[in-house]
C-alpha positions in Angstrom: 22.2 -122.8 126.3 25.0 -123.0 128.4 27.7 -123.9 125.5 26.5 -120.2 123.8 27.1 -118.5 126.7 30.8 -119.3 125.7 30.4 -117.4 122.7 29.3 -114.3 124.2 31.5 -111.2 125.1 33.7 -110.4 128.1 35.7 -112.4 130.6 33.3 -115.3 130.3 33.1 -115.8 126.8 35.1 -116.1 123.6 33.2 -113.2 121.1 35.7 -110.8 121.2 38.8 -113.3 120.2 36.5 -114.9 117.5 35.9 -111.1 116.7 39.1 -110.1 116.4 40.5 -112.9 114.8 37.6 -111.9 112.0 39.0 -108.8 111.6 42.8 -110.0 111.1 41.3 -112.1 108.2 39.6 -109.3 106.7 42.6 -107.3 106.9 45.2 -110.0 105.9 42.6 -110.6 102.7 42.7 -107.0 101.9 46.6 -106.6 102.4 47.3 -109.8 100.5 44.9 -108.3 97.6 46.9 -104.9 97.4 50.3 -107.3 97.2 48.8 -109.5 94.6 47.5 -107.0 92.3 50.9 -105.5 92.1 52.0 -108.7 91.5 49.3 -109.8 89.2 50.0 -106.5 86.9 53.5 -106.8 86.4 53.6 -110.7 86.1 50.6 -109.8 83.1 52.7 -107.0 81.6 55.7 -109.9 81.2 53.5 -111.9 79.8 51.8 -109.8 76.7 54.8 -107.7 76.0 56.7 -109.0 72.6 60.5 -110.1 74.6 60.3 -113.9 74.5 62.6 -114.3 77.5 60.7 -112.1 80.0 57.5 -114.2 78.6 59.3 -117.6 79.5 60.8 -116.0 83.3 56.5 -115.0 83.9 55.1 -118.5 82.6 57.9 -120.2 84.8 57.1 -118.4 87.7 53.5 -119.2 87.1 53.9 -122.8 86.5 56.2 -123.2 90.2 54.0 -121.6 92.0 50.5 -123.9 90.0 52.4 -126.6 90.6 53.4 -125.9 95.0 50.8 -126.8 97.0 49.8 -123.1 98.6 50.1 -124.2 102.5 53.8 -125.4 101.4 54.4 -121.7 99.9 53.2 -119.8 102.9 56.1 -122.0 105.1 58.7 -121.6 102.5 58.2 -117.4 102.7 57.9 -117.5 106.3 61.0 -119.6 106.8 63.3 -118.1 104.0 62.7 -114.6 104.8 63.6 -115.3 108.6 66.7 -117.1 106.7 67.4 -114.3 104.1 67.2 -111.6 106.7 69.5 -113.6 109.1 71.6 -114.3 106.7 72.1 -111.0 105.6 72.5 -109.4 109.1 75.6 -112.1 109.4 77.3 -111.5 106.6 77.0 -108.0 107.7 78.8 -108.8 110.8 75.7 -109.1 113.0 75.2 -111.4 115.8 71.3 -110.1 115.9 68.5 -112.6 114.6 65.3 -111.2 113.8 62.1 -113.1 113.4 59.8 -112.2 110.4 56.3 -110.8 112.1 54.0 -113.5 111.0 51.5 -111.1 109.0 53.3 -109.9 106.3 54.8 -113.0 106.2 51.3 -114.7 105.0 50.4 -111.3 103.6 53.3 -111.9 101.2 52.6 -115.7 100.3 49.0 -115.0 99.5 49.9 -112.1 97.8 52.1 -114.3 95.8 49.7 -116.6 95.5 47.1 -114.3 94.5 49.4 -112.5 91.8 50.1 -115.5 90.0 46.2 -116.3 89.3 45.5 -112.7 89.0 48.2 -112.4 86.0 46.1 -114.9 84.1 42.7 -113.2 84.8 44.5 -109.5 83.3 45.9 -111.1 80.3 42.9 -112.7 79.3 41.0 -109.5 80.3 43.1 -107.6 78.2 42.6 -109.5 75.3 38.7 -109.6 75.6 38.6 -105.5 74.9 36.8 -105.3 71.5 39.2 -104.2 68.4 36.0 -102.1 67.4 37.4 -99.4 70.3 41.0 -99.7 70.1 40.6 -99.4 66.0 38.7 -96.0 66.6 40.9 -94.6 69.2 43.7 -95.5 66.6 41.8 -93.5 63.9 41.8 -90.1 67.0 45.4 -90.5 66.8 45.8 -91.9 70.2 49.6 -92.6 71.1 49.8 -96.4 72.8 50.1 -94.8 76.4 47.0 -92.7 75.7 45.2 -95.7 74.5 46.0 -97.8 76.8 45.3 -95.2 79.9 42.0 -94.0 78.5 40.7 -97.1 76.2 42.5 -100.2 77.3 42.5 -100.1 81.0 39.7 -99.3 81.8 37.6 -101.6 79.6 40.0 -104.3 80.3 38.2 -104.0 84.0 34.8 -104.8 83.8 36.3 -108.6 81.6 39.0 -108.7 85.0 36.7 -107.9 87.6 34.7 -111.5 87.9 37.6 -113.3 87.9 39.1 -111.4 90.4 36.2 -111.3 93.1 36.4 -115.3 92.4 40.1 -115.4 93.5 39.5 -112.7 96.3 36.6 -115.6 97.5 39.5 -118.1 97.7 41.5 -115.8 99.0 39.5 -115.3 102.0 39.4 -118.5 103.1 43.0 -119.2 102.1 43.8 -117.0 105.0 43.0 -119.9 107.1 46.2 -121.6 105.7 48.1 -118.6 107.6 47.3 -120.5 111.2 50.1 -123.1 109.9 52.8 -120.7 111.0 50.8 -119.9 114.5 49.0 -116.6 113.2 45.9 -115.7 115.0 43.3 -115.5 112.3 39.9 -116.5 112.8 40.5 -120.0 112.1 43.2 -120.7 114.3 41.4 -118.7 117.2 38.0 -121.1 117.2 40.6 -124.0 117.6 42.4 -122.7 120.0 39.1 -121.9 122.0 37.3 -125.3 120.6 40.6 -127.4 122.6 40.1 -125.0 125.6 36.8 -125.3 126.4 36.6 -129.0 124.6 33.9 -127.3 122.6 35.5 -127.6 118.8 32.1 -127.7 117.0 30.9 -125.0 118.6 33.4 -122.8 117.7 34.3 -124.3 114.4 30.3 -122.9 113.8 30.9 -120.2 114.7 33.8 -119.8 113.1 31.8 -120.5 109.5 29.0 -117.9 110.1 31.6 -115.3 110.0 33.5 -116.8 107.1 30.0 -116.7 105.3 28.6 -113.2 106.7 32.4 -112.2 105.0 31.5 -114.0 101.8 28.1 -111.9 101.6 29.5 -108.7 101.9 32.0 -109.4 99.4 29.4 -110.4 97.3 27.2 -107.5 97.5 30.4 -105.6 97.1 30.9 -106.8 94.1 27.3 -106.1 92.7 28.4 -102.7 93.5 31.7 -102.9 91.6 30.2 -104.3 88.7 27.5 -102.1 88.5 30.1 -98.9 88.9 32.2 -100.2 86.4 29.2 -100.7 83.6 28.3 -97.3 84.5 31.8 -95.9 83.7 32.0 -98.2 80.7 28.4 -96.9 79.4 29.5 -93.6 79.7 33.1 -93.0 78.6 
């Protein structure tokens, strides 16, 4: 009993940093989602339009970043932006260095990271929309934009949206990878407080419970999605 008093809140105990470094997860997750879907979209938009050569630069870039290992990729864009930024300030004439904040740092690499996997789940999505609805908004007269803002989008959606809440899973505890460059995300905060108070499993517990309480909210947040988006679906 005395070991759980150390998770408790207050001077005494460690609940507020675990807290805390809960919610920097959840917000680099949901900052590295926004990134990744932008991403995602425009690496999927390379790869189904007809110019071969922007096809080849979107299956390259897809392939280099399958083929790093993505703990490697969050140190390369932490370390080459603090280099490309310093770099630029000296060519400038600068003698200033400036250190890249550590958040958008990994919001960036798992953005990255994200994008790439989510570019695969949009073109395949976007594929898997039935001819049967694109043939009849053909015979309306739709234009391509029209079709593909009214018909193609948003069926394309509801075939997207599993694959994406599976790589928003991974995502979440990817952010765990983000303690490599010191970041103070939940993962990194149980070990710091697992060394201090020579308690690791403890706080490595702990530490789980919130990874899972994230995973079921996601998960019922989903059901919701899904079930919003076969309602839409039904009824457009």
């Amino acid at each position: 009993m005395a070991s759980l008093t150390l998770l408790g809140f207050g001077s005494e105990g460690w609940g507020d940093e675990l807290l805390l470094g809960a919610l920097i997860t959840l917000a680099l997750a949901i900052c590295s989602v926004v990134v990744g879907l932008t991403i995602g979209g425009l690496l999927a938009a390379l790869k189904l339009q007809p110019w071969r050569v922007g096809r080849g630069i979107a299956h390259g870039i897809t392939l280099a970043f399958r083929g790093t290992p993505e703990f490697l990729i969050i140190l390369i864009v932490f370390f080459g932006l603090d280099h490309a930024v310093n770099s630029m300030l000296a060519a400038l004439g600068s003698s200033q260095t400036i250190s890249t904040p550590k958040f958008w740092a990994a919001t960036l690499a798992l953005g990255l990271i994200f994008g790439v996997y989510a570019s695969e789940v949009f073109k395949g999505a976007f594929h898997a929309v039935s001819r049967g609805h694109l043939e009849a908004a053909d015979a309306l007269g739709m234009g391509w934009w029209l079709k593909l803002q009214l018909i193609h989008i948003p069926l394309m959606w509801r075939h997207a949206l599993p694959g994406l809440m599976n790589l928003w899973l991974v995502l979440l505890k990817d952010t765990s990878l983000a303690a490599v460059i010191a970041l103070d995300e939940l993962l990194r905060t149980a070990k710091v407080a697992g060394e201090s108070e020579r308690e690791p499993f403890l706080f490595f517990l702990a530490a789980g419970v919130l990874y899972l309480a994230m995973t079921a909210l996601s998960e019922r947040f989903r059901q919701l999605l899904s079930d919003r988006t076969a309602l839409v679906t039904r009824t457009s």
